[in-house]
C-alpha positions as CSV (number, residue, x, y, z in Angstrom):
1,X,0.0,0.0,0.0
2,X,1.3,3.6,-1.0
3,X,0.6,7.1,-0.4
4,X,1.5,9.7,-3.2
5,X,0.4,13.4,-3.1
6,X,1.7,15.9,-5.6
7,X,0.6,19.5,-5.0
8,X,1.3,20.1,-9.1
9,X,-2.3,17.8,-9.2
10,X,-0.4,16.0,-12.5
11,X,-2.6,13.0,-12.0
12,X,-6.5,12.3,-11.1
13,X,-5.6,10.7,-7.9
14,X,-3.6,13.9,-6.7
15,X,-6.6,15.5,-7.7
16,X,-8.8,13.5,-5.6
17,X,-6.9,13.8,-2.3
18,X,-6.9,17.4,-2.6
19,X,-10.3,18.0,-3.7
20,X,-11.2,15.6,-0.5
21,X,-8.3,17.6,2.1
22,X,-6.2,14.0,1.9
23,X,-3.1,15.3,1.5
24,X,-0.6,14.3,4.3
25,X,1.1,11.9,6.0
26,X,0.6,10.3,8.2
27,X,-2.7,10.8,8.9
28,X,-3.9,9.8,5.6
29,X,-7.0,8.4,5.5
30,X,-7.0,6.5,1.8
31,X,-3.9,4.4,-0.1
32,X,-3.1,5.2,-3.7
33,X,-4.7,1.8,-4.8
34,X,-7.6,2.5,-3.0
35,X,-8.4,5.7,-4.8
36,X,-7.5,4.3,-8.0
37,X,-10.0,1.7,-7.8
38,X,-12.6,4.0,-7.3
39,X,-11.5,5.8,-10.0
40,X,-12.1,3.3,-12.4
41,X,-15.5,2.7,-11.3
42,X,-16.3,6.2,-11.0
43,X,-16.9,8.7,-14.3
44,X,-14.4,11.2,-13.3
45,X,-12.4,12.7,-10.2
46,X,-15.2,14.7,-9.1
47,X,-17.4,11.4,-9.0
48,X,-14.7,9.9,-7.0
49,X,-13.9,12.5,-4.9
50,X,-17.4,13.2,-3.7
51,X,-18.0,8.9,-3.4
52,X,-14.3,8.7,-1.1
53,X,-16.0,12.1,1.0
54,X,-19.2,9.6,1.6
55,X,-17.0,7.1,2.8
56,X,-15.1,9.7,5.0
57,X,-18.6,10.7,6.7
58,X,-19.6,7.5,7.3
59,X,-16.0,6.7,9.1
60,X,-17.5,9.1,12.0
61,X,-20.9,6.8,12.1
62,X,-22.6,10.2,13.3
63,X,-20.7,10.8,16.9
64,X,-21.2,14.4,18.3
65,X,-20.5,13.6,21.7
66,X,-17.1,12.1,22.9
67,X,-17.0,11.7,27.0
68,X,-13.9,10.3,28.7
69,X,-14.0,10.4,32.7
70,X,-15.3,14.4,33.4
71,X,-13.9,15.3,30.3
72,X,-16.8,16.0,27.6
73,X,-17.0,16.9,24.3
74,X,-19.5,18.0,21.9
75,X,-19.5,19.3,18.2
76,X,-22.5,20.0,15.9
77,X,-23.1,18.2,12.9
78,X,-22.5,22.0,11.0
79,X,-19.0,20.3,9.6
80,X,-20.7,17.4,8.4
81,X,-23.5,19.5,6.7
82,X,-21.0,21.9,5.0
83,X,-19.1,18.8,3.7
84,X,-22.2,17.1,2.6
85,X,-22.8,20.3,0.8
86,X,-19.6,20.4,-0.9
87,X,-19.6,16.5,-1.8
88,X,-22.8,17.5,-3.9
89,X,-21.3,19.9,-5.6
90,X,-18.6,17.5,-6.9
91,X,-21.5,15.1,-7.8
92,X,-23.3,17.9,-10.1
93,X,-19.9,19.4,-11.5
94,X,-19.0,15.2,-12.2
95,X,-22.1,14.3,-13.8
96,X,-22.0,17.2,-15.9
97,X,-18.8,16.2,-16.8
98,X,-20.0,12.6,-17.9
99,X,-23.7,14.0,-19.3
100,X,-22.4,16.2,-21.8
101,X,-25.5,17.4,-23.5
102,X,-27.7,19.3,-21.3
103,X,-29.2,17.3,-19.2
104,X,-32.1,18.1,-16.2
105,X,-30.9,16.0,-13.2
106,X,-31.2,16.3,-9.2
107,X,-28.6,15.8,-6.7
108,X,-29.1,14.4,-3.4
């Protein structure tokens, strides 16, 4: 397994790891070979960028509360809406990409 990030975005997956904030290490969250196999499934980098930002949001199975002894803590899901946000815009810019005569369709 690999990790590859080149800020001159040369290649699709560089593309997809910045368009989902996956750029460092450590702390990565996806290998190379796992973005490049949802890249061939997917119609573009957008398509795969916003289907890797599901499976980010699903990695925090909806916690908004951490406690640890007295210690509590508590975000609100305001992240996770502005990210859901932005995930659909990579949906609609990638299916316009792959729909290239006009073409009605709803993201949700």
């Amino acid at each position: 397994m690999s990790f590859s990030y080149d800020p001159a975005l040369d290649t699709d997956l560089d593309w997809v790891r910045f368009l989902i904030g996956d750029k460092t290490t450590p702390g990565e969250l996806f290998q190379d070979e796992e973005i490049n196999a949802v890249l061939a499934e997917e119609g573009n980098k957008y398509l795969a960028a916003a289907r890797l930002g599901d499976v980010m949001l699903s990695m925090s199975h909806g916690i908004v509360e951490k406690a640890v002894d007295d210690l509590r803590l508590r975000w609100s899901e305001s992240p996770q809406s502005a990210y859901r946000q932005y995930l659909s815009i990579l949906r609609e810019k990638g299916a316009r990409l792959t729909y290239k005569e006009p073409a009605l369709f709803r993201v949700i």
